[in-house]
LOMISE-876864 format. One record per atom (N, C-alpha, C): atom name; residue number from 1; x, y, z. Coordinates in Angstrom, 1 decimal. Layout:
BEGIN
 site pos   east  north     up
   CA NUM      X      Y      Z
...
END
This chain:
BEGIN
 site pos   east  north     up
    N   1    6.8  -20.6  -35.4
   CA   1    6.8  -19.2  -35.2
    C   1    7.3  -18.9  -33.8
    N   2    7.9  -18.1  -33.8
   CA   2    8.8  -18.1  -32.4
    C   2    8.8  -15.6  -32.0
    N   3    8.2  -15.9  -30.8
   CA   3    7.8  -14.4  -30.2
    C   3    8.5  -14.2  -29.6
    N   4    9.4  -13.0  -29.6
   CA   4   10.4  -12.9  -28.7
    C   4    9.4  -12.1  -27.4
    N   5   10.1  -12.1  -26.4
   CA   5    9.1  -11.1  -24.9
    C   5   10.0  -10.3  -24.3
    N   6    9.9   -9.3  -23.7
   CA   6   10.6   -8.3  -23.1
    C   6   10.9   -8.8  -22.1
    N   7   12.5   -8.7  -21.7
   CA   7   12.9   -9.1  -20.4
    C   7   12.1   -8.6  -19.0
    N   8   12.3   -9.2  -18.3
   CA   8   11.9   -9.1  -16.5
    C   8   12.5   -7.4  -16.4
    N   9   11.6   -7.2  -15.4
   CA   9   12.2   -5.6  -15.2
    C   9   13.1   -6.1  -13.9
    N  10   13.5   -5.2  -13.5
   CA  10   14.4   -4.9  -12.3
    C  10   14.2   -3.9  -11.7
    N  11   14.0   -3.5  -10.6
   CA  11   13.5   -2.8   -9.7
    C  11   14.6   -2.4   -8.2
    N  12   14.5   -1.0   -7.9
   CA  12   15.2   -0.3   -6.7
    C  12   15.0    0.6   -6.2
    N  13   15.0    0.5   -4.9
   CA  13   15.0   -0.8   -4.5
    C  13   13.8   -1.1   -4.6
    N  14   14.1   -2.5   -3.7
   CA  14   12.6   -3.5   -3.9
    C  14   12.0   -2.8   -2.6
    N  15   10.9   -3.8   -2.9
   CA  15    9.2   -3.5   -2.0
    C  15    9.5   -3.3   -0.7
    N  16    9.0   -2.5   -0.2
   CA  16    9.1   -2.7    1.7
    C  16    9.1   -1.5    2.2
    N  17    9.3   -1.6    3.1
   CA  17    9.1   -0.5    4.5
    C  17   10.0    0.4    4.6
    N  18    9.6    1.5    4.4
   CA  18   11.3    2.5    4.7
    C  18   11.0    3.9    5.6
    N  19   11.6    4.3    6.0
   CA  19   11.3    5.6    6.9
    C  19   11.3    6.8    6.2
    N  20   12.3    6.4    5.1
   CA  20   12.7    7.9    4.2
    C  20   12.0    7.9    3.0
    N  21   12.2    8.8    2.5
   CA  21   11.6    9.1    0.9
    C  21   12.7    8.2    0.4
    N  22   11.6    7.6   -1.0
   CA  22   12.9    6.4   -1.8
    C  22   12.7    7.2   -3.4
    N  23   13.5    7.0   -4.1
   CA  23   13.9    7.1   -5.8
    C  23   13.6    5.9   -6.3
    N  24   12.8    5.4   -6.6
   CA  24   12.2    4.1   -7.5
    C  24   12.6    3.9   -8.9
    N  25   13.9    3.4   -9.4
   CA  25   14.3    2.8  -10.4
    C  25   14.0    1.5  -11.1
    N  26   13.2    1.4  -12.9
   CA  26   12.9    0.7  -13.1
    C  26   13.8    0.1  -14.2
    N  27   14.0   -0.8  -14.5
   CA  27   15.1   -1.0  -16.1
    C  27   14.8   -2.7  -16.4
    N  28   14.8   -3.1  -17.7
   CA  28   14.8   -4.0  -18.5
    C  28   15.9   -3.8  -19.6
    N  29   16.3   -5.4  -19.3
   CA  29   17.8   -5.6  -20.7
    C  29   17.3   -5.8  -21.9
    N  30   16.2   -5.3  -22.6
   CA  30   15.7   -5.8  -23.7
    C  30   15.9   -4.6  -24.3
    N  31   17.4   -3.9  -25.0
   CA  31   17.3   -2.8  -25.8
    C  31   15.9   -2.5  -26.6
    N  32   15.1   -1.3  -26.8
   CA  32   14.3   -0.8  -27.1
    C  32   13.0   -0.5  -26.4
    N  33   13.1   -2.0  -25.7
   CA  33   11.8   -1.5  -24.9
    C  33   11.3   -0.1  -23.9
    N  34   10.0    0.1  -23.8
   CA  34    9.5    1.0  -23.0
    C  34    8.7    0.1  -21.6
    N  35    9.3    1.1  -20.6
   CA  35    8.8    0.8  -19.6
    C  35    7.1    1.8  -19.2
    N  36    6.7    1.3  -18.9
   CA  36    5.2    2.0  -18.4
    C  36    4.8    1.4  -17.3
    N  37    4.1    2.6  -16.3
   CA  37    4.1    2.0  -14.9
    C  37    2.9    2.7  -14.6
    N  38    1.8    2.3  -13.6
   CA  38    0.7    3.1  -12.7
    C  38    1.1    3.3  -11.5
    N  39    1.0    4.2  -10.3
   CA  39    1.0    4.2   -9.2
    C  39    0.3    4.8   -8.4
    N  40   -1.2    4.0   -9.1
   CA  40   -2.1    4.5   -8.1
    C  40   -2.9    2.8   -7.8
    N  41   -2.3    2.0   -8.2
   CA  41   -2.6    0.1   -7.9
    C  41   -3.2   -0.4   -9.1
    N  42   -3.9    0.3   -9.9
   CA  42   -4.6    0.1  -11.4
    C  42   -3.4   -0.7  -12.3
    N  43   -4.0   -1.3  -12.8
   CA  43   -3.2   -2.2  -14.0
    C  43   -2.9   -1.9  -15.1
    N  44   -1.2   -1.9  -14.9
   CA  44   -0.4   -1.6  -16.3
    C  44   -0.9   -2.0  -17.6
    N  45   -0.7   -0.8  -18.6
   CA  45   -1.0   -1.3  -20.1
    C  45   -0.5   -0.6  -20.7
    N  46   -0.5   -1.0  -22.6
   CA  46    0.8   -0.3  -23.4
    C  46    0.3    1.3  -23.6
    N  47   -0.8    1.6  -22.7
   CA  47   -1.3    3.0  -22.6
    C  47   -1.0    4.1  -21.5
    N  48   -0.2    3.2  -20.2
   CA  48    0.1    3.8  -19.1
    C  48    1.3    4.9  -19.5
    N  49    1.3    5.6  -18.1
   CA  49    2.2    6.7  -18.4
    C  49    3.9    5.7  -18.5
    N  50    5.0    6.5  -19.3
   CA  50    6.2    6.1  -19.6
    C  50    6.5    6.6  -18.6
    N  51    7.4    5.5  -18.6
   CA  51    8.5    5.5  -17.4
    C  51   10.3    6.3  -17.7
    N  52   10.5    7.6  -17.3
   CA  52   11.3    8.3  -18.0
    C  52   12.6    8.5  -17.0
    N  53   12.0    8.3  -15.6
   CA  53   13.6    8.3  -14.7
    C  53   12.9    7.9  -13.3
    N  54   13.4    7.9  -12.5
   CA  54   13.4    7.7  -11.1
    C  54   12.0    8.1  -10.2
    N  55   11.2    7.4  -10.3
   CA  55   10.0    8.0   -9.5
    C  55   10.4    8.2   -8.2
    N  56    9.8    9.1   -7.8
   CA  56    9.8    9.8   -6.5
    C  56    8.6    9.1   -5.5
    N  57    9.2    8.3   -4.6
   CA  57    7.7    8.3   -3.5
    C  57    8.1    8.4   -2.3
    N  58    6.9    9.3   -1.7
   CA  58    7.1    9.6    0.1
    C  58    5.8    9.4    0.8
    N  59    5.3    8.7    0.4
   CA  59    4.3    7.6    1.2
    C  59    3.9    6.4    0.2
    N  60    3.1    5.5    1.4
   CA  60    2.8    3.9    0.7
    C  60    2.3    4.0   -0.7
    N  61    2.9    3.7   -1.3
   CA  61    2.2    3.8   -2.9
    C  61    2.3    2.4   -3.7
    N  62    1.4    2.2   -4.2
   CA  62    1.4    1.2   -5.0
    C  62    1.7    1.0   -6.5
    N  63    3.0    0.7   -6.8
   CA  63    3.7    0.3   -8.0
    C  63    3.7   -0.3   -8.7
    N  64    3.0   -0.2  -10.2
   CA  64    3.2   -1.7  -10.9
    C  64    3.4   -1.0  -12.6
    N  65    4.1   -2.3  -13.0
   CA  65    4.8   -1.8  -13.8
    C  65    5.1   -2.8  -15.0
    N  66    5.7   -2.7  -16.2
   CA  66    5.7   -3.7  -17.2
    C  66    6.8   -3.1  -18.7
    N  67    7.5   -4.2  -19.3
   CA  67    8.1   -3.2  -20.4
    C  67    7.5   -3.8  -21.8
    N  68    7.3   -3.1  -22.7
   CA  68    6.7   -3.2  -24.0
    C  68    8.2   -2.9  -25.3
    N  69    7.7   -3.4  -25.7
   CA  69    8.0   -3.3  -27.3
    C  69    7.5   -3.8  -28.5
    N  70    7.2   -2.8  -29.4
   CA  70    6.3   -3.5  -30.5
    C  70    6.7   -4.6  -31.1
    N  71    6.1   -5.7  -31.5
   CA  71    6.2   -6.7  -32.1
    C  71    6.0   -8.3  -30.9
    N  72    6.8   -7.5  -30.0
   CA  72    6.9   -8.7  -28.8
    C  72    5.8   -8.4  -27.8
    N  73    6.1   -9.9  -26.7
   CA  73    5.1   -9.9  -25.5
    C  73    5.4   -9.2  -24.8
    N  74    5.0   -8.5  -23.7
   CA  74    5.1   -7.2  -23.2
    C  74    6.4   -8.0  -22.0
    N  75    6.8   -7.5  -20.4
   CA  75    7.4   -8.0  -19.9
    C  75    6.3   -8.3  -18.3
    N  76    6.3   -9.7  -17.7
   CA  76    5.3   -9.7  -17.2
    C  76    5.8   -8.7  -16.0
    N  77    4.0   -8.2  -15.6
   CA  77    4.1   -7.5  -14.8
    C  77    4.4   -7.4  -13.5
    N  78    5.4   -6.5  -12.7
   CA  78    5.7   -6.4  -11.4
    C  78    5.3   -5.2  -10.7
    N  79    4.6   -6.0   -9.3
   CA  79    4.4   -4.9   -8.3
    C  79    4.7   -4.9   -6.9
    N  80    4.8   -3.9   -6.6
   CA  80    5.3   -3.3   -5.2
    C  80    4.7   -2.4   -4.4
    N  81    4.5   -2.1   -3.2
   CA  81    4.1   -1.4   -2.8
    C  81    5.6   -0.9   -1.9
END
């Protein structure tokens, strides 16, 4: 029996220190899947809010995130502050 898993997400930019307000882009190459993400440090699950475009953050926030699709393993989880 063989499970397929949702690709690695990709992230932009990545984690770190910035002066300005950033646009937080999430994307996985696994046509169909959904991405879902928390940003308040609590742990992602296939219940979290969907991820639909570019989050907005303008202070330290903590980002974590994962993609799903039914049938398969979710995509393991990435975080960032």
């Amino acid at each position: 029996t063989y499970t397929m898993a949702v690709a690695a997400l990709v992230r932009a930019p990545a984690p770190g220190t910035y002066t300005t307000p950033q646009m937080l882009s999430l994307s996985t190459a696994t046509p169909g899947a959904t991405i879902r993400y928390t940003n308040d440090g609590s742990p992602v699950s296939a219940v979290s809010t969907v991820y639909t475009g570019p989050i907005p953050l303008s202070t330290s926030t903590v980002v974590r995130a994962a993609g799903y699709r039914t049938g398969w393993t979710p995509s393991a989880e990435v975080t960032g502050t």
